[in-house]
C-alpha positions in Angstrom: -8.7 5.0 -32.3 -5.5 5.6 -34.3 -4.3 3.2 -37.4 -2.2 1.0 -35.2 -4.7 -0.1 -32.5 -4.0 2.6 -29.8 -6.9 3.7 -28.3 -6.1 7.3 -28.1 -2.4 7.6 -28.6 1.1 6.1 -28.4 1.0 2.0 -28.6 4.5 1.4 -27.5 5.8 3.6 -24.5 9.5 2.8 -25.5 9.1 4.2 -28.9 7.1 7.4 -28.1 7.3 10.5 -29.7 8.8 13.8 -27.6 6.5 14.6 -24.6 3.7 16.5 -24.9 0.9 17.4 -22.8 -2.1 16.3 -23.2 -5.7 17.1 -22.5 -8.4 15.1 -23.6 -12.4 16.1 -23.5 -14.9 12.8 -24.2 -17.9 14.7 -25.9 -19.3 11.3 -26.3 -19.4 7.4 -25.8 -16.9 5.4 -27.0 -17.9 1.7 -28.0 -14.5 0.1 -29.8 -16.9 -3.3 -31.1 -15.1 -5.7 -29.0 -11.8 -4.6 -31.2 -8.0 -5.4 -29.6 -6.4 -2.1 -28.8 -3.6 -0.8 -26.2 -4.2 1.8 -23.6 -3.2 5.6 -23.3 0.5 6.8 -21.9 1.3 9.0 -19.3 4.8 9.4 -20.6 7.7 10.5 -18.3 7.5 14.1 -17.1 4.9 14.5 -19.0 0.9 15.3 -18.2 -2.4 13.5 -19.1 -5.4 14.8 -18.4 -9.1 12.4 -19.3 -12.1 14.3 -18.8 -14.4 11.5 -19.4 -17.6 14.1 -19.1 -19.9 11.4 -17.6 -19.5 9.3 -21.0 -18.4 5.9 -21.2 -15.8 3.2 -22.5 -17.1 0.1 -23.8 -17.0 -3.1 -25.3 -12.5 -3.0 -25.9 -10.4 -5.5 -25.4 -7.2 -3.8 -23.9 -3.7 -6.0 -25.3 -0.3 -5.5 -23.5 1.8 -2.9 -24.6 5.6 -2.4 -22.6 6.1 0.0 -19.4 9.1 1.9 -19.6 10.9 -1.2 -18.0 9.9 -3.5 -20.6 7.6 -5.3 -18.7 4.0 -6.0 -20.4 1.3 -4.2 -18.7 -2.7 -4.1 -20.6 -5.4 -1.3 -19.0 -6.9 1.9 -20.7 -4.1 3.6 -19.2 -0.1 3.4 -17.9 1.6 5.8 -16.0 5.3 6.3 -16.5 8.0 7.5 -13.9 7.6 11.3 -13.1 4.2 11.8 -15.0 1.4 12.9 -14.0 -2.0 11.5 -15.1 -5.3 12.6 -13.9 -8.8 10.7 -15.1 -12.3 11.6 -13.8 -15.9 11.6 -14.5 -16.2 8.4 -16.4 -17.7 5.0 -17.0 -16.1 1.7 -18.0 -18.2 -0.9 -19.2 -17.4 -4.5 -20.7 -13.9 -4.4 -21.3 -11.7 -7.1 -21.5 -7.6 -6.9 -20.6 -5.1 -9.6 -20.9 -1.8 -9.3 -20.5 -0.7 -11.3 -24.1 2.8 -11.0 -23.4 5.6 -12.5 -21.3 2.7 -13.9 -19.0 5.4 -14.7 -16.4 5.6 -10.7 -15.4 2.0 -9.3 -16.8 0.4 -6.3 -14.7 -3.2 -5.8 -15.3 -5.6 -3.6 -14.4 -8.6 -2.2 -16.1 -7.8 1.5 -15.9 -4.1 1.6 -14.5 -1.7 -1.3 -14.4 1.0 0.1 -14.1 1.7 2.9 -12.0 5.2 5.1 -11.6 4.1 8.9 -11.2 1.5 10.4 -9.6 -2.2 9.4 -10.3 -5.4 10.8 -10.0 -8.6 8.6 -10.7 -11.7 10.6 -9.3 -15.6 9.9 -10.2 -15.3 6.3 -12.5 -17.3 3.5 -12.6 -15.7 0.4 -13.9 -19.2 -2.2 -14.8 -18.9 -6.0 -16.2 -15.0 -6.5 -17.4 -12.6 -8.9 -17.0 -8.9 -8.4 -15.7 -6.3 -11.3 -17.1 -2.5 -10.6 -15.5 -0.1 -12.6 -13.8 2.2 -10.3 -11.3 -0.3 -7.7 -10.1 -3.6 -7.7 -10.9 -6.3 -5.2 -9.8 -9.5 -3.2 -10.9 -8.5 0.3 -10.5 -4.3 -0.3 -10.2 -2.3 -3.4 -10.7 0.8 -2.0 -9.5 1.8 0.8 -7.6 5.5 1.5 -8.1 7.7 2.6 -4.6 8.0 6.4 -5.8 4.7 6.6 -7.0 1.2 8.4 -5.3 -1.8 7.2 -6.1 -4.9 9.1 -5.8 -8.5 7.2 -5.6 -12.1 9.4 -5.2 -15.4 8.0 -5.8 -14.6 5.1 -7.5 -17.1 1.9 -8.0 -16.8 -1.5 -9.7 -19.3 -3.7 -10.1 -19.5 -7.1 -11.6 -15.6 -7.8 -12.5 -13.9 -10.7 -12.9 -10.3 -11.1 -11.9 -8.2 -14.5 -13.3 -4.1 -14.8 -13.2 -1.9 -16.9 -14.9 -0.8 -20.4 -14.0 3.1 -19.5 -14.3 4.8 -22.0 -12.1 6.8 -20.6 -9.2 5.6 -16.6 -10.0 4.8 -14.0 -7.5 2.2 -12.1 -7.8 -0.5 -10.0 -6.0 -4.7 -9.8 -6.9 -7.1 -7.2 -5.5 -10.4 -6.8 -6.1 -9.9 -3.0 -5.9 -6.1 -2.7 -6.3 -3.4 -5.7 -6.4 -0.3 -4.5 -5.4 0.9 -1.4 -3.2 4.7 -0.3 -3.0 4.4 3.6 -3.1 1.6 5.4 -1.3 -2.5 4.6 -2.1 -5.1 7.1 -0.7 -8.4 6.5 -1.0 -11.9 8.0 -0.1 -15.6 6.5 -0.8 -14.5 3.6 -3.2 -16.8 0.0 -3.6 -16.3 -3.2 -5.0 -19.1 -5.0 -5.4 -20.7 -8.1 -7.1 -16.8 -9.4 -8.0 -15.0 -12.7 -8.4 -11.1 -13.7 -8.1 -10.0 -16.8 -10.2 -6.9 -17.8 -9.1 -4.1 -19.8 -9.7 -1.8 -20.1 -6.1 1.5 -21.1 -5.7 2.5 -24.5 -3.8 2.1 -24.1 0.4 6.4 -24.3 -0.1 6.5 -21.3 -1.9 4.2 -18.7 -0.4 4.4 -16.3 -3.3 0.9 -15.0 -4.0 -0.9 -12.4 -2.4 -4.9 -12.3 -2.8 -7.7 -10.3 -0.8 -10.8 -8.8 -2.1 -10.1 -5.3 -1.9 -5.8 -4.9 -2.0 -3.7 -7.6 -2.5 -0.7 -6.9 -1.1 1.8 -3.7 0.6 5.4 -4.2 0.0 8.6 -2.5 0.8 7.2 1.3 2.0 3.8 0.7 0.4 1.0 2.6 2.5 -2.9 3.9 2.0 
């Protein structure tokens, strides 16, 4: 964790340094205490790389930091337009992410909220957490931008709780796997299981919100 409450590197997308790539190796568990911290960038044309080594994340409470459009997004991770991030072989345990922001336009999600470039989440388990948002709200992804490809392999959550904001006259999507698909979601040997949706829905008039248990909504090109 790094002086200003990033948990492994740049807070604040919009004021990053020059892109790097990075690799990171977990050679052990990381338990954060419960402490408030913001997740890990994917900057634009740029790599990350988690190899989470079968160790796991626990006990953090993830705050909103900004996607490159300024719109508040809180998960362990973000991808930006034209990156590429790639996370496998870990656990997630007890994390808590609220989107403490703007709650009018909040993606939450607890490993990706926000996704612009091309993903890969392969062998993660996501166990007892709790997903605050308001616009699109999911376990794995909240958001999955129109040019963006998502990649999901082996991937189980059990015990999550999702809740959304009651922002009058807001869309929004909630999944219990992802919430919201514009850009292209494949998938292979994924479960959500023991999981509960909270949610605040827009008047019949309105017909904003999107909810399922698994995706909450395709729009635009969006496809699995």
């Amino acid at each position: 964790r790094y002086s200003d409450g990033t948990l492994f590197s740049y807070a604040n997308p919009a004021t990053k340094a020059d892109p790097v790539p990075v690799v990171i190796n977990l050679t052990s568990n990381l338990d954060f205490g419960g402490n408030e911290l913001t997740g890990l960038v994917a900057a634009s044309n740029n790599s990350l790389t988690v190899k989470g080594n079968g160790y796991t994340i626990m006990n953090a409470k993830m705050v909103s930091g900004d996607n490159d459009n300024g719109t508040p997004c809180a998960s362990l991770f973000v991808s930006l337009s034209s990156s590429t991030l790639t996370v496998s072989d870990l656990n997630v345990k007890n994390v808590n992410v609220v989107v403490d922001q703007d709650p009018a336009h909040g993606y939450a999600a607890v490993l990706v909220a926000y996704a612009e470039g091309e993903v890969t989440l392969n062998n993660i388990k996501v166990s007892n957490s709790t997903v605050y948002g308001t616009h699109s709200i999911g376990t794995a992804v909240g958001f999955i931008a129109g040019y963006s490809s998502v990649e999901i392999k082996n991937f189980a959550a059990d015990g999550i709780k999702l809740s959304n904001a009651d922002v009058e006259d807001e869309s929004g999507s909630m999944g219990g796997f992802v919430g919201r698909v514009a850009g292209t979601l494949k998938a292979d040997n994924v479960k959500v299981s023991n999981s509960t949706i909270e949610a605040y829905v827009a008047t019949a008039s309105e017909q904003k919100r999107s909810i399922a248990k698994f995706i909450g909504n395709f729009v635009g090109g969006g496809n699995v």
